[in-house]
N, C-alpha and C positions, 0 to 999 in steps of 0.2 A: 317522917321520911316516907315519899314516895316511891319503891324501886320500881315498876315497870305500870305504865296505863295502856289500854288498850282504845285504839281507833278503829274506825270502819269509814266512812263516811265522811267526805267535807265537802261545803258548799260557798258560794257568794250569794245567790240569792234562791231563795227556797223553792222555785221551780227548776231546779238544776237539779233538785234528785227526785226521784218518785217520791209522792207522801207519805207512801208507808215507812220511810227510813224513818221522817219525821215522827210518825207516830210510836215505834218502837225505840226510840231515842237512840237511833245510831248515826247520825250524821248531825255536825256541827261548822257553825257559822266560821268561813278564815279568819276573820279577824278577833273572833271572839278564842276562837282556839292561839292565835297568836301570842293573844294576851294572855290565856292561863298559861300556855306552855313560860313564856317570858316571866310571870311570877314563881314559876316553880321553879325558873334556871335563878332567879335573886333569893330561893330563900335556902338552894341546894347551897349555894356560894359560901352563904353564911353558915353553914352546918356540913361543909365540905362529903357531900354525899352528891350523887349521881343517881339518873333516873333512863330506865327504857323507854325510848317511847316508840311503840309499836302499831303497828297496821295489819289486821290483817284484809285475807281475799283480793289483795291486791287492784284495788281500787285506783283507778290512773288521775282520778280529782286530789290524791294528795302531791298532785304539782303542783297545787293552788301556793304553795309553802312556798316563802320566795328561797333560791337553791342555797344562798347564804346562809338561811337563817340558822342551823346548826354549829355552822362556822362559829357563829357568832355569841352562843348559846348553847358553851362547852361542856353545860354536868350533861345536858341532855342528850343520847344514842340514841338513836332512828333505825328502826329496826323493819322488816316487811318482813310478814307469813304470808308466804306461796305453796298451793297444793300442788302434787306431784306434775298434776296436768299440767299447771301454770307453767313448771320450773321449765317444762318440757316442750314447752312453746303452742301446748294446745288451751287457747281462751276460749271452748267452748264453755257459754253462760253457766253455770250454776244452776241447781234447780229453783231453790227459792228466789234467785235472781232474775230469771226466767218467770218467773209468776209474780213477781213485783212490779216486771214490767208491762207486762199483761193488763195486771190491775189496773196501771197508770192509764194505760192506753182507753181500756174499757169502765172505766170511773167506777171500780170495784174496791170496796174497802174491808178491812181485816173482820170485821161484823158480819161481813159478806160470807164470808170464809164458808161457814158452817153448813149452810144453803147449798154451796158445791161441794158440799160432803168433804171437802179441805181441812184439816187440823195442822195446823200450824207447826206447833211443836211435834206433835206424833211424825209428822213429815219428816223431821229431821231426823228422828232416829236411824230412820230407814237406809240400806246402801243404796249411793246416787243412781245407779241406772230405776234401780226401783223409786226413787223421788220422780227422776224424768219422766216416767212412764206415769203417774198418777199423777204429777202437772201438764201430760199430754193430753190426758181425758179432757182436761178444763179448757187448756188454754189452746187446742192443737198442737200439732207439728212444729210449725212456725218458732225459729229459733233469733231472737231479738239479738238487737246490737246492744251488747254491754260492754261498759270504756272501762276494760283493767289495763293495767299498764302492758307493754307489749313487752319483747325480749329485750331489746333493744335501749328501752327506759330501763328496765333493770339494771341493764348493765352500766348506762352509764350511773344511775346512782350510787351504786356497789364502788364506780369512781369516784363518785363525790363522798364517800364515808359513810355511805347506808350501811349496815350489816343486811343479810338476808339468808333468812331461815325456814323450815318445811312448818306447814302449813299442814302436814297427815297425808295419808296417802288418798283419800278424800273425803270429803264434807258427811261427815255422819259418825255417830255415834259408836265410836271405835273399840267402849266397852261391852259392846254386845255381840262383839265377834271371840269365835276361842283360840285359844293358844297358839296353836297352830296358821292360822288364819292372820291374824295380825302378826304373828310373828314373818311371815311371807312378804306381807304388805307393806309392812316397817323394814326387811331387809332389802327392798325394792326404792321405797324412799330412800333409806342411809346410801344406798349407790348414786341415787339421781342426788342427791345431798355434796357426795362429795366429786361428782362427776363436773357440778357446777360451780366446786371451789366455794362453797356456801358455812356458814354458821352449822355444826353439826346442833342443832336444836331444833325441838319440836312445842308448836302452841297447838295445845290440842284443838280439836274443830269442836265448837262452843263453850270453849271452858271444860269440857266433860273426860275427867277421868278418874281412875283408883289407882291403887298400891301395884294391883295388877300388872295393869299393860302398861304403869311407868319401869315395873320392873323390868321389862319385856324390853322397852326402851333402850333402858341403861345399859344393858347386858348387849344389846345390839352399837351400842355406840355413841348413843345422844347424850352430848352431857350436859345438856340445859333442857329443860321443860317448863314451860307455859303454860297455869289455866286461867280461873278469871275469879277474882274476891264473888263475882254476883254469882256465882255458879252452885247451888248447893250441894250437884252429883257430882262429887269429888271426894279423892282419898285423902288420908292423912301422913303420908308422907311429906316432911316439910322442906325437902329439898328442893319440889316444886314451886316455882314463881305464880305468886296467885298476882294478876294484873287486874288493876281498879281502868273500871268501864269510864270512857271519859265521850 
């Protein structure tokens, strides 16, 4: 049994997304994604269980999905994690999204990284104004056109039977903030949460969290939590959905 996978990324042909997606294995082929999703809706059938299947960063390529296809392909729920900004109709880039794009442009590869004094992962710890500001060094000011879905796609998927859940209050490593702090952050999302008629649920931003700040969660509201099976900075609470990277 599968209960929840996690996406990022779909394409038709592999210059549709930058190649670091491809290299970090987060972006997948439509019709190859059609196809596992469609074995996983015949073997749920047979085993009468049901699967999440989830997006985060809100990426506007998971249109590529023809609108039907959940209709059609009942155990499977279609779920999107939107960050606070998203929910709130601000699409400005991401940081690391903003430096993927960069690369693309400037034929810069993750090797590369190191040389611009970039770490990758260390990056992500960090809260976003402080990522944007140390992918300003690199890549300038210059803020790239990234295709996440707009308010407007949201909504009507939300018509079509999407669920749609917070994504954190943003992109960074939410257990390195204290009590206080997250607790602020998290009473700010659960209002933009329920301001937008949404899934009270949170995928944490990389998989990353503990006992902690799910507690912090719960007590504030959220009664589903999302991390990620690949993740290994995580708690042991097992009320959390660990979602398999697909």
């Amino acid at each position: 049994m599968i209960e929840a996978i996690c996406l990022h990324r779909i394409h038709d042909n592999d210059s549709d997304v930058p190649s670091v997606f491809h290299d970090i294995n987060m972006t997948i082929q439509i019709s190859d994604l059609l196809g596992m999703l469609s074995d996983l809706d015949a073997t749920n059938r047979i085993s009468n269980t049901t699967t999440l299947v989830t997006f985060d960063d809100g990426w506007r390529d998971l249109l590529l999905i023809p609108e039907d296809f959940f209709d059609k392909h009942c155990t499977l729920m279609p779920v999107i994690f939107l960050t606070d900004a998203q929910l709130t109709g601000d699409l400005t880039p991401m940081p690391l999204h903003r430096l993927y794009s960069w690369m693309q442009q400037n034929d810069v590869s993750l090797t590369d990284l190191p040389e611009l004094q970039i770490n990758r992962n260390n990056l992500k710890d960090l809260r976003v104004k402080d990522q944007h500001q140390l992918v300003s060094i690199v890549t300038g000011e210059t803020q790239h056109s990234i295709d996440y879905l707009t308010p407007s796609e949201v909504s009507q998927l939300k018509a079509n039977g999407w669920a749609v859940g917070s994504h954190g209050p943003e992109h960074c490593d939410l257990r390195l903030l204290n009590d206080d702090e997250l607790t602020n952050l998290l009473s700010t999302t659960y209002s933009i949460v329920q301001s937008n008629n949404i899934k009270p649920w949170i995928a944490w931003p990389e998989g990353r969290w503990n006992n902690r700040i799910a507690n912090i969660a719960r007590e504030l509201g959220f009664e589903r939590q999302f991390g990620l099976v690949e993740e290994n900075r995580r708690g042991t609470d097992d009320t959390v959905v660990l979602r398999k990277l697909w």
